[in-house]
MARTI-364131 format. One record per atom (N, C-alpha, C): residue in one letter; x negated, y negated, z. Coordinates in steps of 0.1 Angstrom, whole numbers, plus 5000, padded with zeros to 4 digits. Each point is the difference from the previous one (the first is absolute). Example, Ala and Ser with C-alpha at 12.3 -4.5 7.8 and 13.67 -1.06 7.14 Angstrom:
<rs>
a486850575078/a500949885000/a499149885000/s500449894993/s499149895000/s500849895008/
</rs>
This chain:
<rs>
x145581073205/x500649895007/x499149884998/x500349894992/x499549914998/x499849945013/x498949905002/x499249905013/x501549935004/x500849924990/x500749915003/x501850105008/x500150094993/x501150085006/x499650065015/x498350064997/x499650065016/x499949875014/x499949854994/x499649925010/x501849975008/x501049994987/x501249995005/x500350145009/x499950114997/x500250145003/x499749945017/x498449944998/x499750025013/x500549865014/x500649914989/x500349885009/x501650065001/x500850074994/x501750035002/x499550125011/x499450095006/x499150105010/x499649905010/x499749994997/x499249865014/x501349935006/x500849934991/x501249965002/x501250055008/x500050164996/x501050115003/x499450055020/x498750004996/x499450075018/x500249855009/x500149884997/x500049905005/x501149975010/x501150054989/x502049965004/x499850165011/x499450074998/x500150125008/x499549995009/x498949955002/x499249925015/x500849945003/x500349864997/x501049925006/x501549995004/x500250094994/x501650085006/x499650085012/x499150084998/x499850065011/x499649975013/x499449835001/x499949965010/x501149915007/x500749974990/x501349885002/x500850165007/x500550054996/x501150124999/x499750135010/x499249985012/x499450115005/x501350045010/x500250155002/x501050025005/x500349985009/x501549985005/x500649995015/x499850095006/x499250015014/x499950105005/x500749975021/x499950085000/x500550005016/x499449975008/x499449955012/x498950025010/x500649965015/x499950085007/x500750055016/x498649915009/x500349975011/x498849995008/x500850025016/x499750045010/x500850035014/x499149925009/x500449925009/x499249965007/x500549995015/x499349975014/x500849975014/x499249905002/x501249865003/x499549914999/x501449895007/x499649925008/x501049935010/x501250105004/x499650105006/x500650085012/x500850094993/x499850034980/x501150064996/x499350104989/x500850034989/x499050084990/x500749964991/x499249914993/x499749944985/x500350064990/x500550034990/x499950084986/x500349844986/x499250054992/x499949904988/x499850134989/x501249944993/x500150084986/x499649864986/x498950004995/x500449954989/x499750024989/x500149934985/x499750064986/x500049894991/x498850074994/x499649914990/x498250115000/x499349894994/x499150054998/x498950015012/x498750004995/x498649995012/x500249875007/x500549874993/x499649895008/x501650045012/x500850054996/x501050035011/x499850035008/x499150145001/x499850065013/x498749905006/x499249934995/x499149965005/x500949895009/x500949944997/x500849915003/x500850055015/x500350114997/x500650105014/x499249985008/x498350064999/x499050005010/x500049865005/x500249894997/x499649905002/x501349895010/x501250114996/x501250035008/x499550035010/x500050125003/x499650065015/x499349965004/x498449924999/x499249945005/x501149895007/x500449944998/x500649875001/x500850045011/x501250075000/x500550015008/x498950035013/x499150115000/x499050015012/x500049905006/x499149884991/x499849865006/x501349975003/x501149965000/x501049935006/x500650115015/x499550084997/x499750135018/x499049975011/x499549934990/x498449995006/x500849875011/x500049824990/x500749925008/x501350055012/x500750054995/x501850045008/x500050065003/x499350155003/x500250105011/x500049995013/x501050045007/x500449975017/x498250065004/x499850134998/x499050035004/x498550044996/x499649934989/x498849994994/x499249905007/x499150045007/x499249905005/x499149884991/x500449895006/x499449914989/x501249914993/x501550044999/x500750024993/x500649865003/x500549934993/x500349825001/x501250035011/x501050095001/x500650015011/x499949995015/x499050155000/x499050035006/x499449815012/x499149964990/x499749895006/x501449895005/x500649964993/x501349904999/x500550055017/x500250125003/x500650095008/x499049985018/x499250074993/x498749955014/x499749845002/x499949904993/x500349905002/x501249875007/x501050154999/x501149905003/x500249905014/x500349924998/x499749895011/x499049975007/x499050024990/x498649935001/x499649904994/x500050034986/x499649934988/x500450084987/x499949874990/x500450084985/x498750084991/x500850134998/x499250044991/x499949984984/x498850034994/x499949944984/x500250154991/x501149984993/x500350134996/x499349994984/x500750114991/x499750024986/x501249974992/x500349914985/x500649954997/x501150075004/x500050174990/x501050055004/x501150005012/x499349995012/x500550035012/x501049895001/x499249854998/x500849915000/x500949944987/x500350064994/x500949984990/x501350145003/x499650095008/x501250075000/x500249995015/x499749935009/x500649955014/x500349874997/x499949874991/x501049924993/x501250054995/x499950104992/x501650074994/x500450025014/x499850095006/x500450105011/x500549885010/x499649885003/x500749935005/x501349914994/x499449974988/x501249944994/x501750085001/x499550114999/x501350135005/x500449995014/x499049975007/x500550045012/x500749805004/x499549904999/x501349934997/x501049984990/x500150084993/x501250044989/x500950075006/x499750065011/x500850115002/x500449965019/x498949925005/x500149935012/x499650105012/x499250094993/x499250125012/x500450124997/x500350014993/x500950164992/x498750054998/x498749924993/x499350054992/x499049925009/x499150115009/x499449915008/x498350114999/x499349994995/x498950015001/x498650035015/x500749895005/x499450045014/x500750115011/x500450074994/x500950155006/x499050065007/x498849984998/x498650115002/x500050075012/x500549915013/x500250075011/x501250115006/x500849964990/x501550085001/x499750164996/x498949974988/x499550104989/x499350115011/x498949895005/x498850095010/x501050065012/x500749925007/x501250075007/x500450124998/x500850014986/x500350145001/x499550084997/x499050004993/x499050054995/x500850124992/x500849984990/x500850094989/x498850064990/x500050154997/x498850034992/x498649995008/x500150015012/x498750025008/x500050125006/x498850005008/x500750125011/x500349945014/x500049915003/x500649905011/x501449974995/x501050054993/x501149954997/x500850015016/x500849925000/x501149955010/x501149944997/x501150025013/x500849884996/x499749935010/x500049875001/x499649885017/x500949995004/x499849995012/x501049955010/x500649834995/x501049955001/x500649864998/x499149905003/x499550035015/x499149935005/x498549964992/x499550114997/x498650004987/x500549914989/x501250044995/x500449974987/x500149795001/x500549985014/x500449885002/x498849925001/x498950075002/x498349945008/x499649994983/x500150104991/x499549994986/x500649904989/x501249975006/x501049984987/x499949845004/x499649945010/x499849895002/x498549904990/x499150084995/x499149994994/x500249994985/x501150114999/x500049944986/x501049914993/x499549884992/x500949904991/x498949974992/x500049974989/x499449984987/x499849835000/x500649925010/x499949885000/x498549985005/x500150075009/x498049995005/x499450024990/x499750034991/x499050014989/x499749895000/x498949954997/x499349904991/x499150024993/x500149944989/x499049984985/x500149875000/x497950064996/x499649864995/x499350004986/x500749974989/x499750024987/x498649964999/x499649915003/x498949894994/x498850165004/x500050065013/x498950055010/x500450174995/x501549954996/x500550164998/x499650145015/x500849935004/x500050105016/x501050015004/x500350095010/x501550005003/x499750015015/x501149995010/x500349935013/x501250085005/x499550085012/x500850065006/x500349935013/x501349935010/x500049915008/x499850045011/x500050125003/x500050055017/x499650134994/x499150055013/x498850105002/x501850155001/x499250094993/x501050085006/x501250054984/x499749894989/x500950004990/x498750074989/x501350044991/x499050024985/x500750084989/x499950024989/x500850034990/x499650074992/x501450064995/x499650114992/x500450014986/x499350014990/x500149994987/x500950114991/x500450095008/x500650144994/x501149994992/x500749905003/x501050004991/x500049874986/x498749974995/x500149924990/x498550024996/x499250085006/x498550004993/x500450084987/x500650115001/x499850064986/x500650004992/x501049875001/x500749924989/x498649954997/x499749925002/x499049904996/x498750144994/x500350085003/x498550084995/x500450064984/x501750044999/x500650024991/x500149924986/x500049845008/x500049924989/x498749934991/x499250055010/x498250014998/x499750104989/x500550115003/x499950084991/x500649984984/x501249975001/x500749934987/x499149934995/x499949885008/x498949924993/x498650034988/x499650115012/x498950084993/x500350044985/x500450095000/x500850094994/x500649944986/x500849855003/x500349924990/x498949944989/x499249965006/x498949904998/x499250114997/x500350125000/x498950094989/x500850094990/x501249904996/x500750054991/x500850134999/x500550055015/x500450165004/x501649954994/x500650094993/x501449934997/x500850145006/x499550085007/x500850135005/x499250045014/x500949945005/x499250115018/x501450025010/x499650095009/x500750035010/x499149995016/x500649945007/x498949975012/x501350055017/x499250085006/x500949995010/x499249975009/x500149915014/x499349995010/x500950065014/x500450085002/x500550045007/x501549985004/x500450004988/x501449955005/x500349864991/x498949964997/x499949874989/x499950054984/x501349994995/x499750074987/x500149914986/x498749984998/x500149904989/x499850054982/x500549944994/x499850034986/x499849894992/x498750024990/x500149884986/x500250104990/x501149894993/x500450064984/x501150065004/x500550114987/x500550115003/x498850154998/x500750094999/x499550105000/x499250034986/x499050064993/x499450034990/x501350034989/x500950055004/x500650064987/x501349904997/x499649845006/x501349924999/x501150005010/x500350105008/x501150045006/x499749885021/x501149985004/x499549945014/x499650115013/x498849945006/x500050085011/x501550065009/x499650135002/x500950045009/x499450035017/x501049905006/x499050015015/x501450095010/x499150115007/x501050015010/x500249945010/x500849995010/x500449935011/x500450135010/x498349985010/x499850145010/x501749975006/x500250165003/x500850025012/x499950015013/x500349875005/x499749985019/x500650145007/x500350084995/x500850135008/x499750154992/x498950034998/x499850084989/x500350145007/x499149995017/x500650145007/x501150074997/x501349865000/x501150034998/x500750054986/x499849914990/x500550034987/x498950074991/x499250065007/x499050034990/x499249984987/x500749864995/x499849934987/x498549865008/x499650024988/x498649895001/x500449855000/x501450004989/x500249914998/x501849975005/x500149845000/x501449965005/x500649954985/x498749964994/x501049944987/x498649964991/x500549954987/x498850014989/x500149834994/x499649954995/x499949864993/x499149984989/x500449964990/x498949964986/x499349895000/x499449955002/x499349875001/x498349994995/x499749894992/x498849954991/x499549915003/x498649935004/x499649935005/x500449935011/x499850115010/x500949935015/x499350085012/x500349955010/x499650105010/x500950035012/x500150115000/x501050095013/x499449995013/x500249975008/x499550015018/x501149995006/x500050145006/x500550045008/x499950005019/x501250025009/x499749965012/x500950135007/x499550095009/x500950095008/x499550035015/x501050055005/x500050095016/x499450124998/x499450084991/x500050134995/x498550045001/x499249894999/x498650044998/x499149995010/x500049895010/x499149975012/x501349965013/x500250155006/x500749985013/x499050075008/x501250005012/x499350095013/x500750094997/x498950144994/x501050165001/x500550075010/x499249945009/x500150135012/x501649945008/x499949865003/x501050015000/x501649994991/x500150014991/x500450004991/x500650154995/x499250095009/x500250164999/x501050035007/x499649955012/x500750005013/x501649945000/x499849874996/x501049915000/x501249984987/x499049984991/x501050004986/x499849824999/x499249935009/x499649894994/x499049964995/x499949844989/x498850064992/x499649825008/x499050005007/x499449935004/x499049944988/x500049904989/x498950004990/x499549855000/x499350004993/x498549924998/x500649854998/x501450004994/x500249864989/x501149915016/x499149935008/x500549905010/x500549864996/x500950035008/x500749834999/x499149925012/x499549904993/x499549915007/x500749925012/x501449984998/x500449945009/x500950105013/x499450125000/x500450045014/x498550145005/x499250034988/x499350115000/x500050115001/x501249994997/x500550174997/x500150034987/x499850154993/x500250014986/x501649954996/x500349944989/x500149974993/x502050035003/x501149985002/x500950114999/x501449894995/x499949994987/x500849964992/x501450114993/x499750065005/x500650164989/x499750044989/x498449994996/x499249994985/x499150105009/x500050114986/x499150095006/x498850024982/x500549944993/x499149954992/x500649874993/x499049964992/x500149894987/x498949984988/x500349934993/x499350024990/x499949864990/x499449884999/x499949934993/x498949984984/x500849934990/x499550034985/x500249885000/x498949964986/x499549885003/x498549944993/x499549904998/x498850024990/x499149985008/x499949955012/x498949965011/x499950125007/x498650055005/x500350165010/x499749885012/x499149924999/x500249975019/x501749905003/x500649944991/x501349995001/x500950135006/x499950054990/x500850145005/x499350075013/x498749985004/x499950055012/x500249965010/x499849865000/x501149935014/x501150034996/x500650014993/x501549974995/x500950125005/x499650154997/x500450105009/x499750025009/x499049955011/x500349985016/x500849935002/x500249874995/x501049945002/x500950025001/x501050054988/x500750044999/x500550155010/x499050084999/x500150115014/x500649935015/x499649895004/x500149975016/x501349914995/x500349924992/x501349935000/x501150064998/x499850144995/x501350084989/x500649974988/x500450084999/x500949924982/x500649894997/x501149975009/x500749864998/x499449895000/x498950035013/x498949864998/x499249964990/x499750124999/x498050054993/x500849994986/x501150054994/x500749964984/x500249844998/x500549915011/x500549864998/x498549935002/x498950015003/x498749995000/x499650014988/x500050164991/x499649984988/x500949954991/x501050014999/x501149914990/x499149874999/x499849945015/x499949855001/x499050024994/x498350074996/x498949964993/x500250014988/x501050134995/x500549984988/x498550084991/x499350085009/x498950064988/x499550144999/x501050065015/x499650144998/x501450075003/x500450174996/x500750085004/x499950105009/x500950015007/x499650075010/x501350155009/x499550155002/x500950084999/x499450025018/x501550035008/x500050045015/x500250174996/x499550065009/x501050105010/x500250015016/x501450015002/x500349955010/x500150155011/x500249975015/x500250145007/x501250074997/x501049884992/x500850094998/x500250104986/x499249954998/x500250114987/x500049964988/x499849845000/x500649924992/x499249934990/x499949994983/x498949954997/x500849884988/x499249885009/x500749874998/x498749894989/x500249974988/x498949914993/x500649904995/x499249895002/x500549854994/x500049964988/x500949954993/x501350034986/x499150014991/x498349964995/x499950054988/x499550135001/x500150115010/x499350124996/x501350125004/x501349874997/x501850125002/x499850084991/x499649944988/x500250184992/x498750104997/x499149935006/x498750064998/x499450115004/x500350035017/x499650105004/x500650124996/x499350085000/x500850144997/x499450125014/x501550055004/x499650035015/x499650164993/x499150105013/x499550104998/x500850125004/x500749945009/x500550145016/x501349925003/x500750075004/x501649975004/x500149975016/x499050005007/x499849985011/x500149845004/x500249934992/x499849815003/x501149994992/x500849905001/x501249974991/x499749834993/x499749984990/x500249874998/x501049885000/x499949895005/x501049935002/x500049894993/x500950004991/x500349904994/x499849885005/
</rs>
């Protein structure tokens, strides 16, 4: 082999291991990575895929959510609540951006909605203490001494100082039903912005997705069944959906059991602010879809304490999310773009046109 054929020999070799290095770094497989976590009162699971910066991207997920546990937990000492709460009708507390960017949303709902969606519930909450071991139901009298405290008009923020302002000693609020929208869409964020184009994220009832699935096809999400004792099925009905997120609202998961054994009523967690009793529209679940998770997380409380007719002519009027009832009667009612979408599980709910 001549010098001049061996130097080519060796630059077309050099050439050939090069495209093989570099394929192999551009082209590294899709792989899966799971992480479980308990974190804002629930358990976390994150599925996503892609490569190592993926999952590093996940950890950096779950970190995150922590911190936004850390600000909005009713009961983490230290917790921007926490202080807002002990403060009330004293002076304002100085929270963490977070805090105050999702008690701005959280208020803008609750005058959207005119107290439907009222944030300062906190005493109604501690009242019955649902999911404690102090659960009860109050006498009218308690209910009437508590329910007086809360309206969301007392809040004050002050952007410039970034604090927030509780108006009378005795009030304080609770973030449960829109922190982990906002922790949801934190996570997207993440997740985007490191290039993840396939994940699956549930936060407890918050079920979000980017992309579709690895193999092209749309996520398939189920929709729990509020009555599973009864029909035995996990699920009430199924839905296809890609880059969106599901949050869900029911009677099924944080009641009083004991009475409830006894009685056959389900005393549960999701209160109407304007009398402080749970919730009793004839919705014993719901379920809003949608591209915002903290949207959709006020949006099926909301929707829970108003009922269907309300809580549908509400979202018609935003015009940005979909949204599926089940009712006590049996009945499972969704607003016109998801008429042909759902596909039910069990014969136990009848759909209504």
């Amino acid at each position: 082999m001549t010098k001049k054929i061996k130097k080519v020999f060796f630059i077309i070799t050099m050439g050939i291991m090069l495209i093989s290095l570099m394929t192999a770094c551009i082209s590294q497989p899709t792989r899966q990575y799971d992480k479980n976590i308990f974190a804002l009162d629930t358990i976390v699971t994150l599925r996503v895929f892609g490569d190592r910066s993926a999952k590093k991207a996940m950890d950096r997920v779950a970190d995150r959510i922590k911190e936004i546990e850390r600000h909005m937990s009713p009961s983490l000492e230290g917790s921007d609540v926490i202080k807002i709460n002990q403060a009330a009708g004293v002076e304002p507390a100085q929270v963490h951006e977070d805090t105050f960017y999702v008690i701005k949303k959280a208020l803008e709902y609750g005058r959207l909605t005119e107290g439907v969606f009222d944030i300062t519930i906190q005493p109604i909450v501690e009242l019955w203490g649902i999911n404690t071991e102090h659960a009860k139901i109050p006498s009218e009298e308690e209910i009437e001494e508590k329910i007086a405290l809360v309206d969301y008009r007392k809040v004050r923020m002050n952007e410039e100082k970034r604090t927030i302002f509780l108006e009378e000693k005795g009030m304080g609020i609770d973030l449960g039903a829109i922190a982990k929208g906002y922790a949801a869409d934190e996570a997207v964020r993440i997740l985007k912005e490191a290039g993840v184009e396939h994940a699956l994220l549930n936060l407890g009832g918050n079920v979000i997705t980017i992309g579709r699935r690895p193999d092209g096809n749309s996520w398939r999400i189920g929709l729990q069944d509020p009555r599973t004792e009864e029909t035995g099925q996990d699920h009430f009905g199924i839905i296809d959906v890609a880059d969106a997120t599901v949050v869900s609202s029911g009677d099924y998961e944080r009641y009083i059991k004991d009475v409830y054994k006894k009685t056959g009523e389900r005393y549960h967690h999701i209160f109407d602010p304007r009398s402080g009793f749970p919730a009793q529209k004839g919705l014993i679940a719901c379920s809003i879809i949608t591209s915002s998770s903290i949207d959709a997380d006020a949006l099926s409380t909301i929707l829970f304490i108003m009922g269907h007719e309300q809580g549908f002519e509400l979202i018609d009027q935003l015009g940005s999310a979909e949204a599926i009832v089940v009712t006590s009667n049996k009945e499972i009612y969704t607003t016109e773009g998801l008429r042909d979408s759902i596909i039910s599980s069990n014969d136990y709910y009848r759909i209504v046109d």
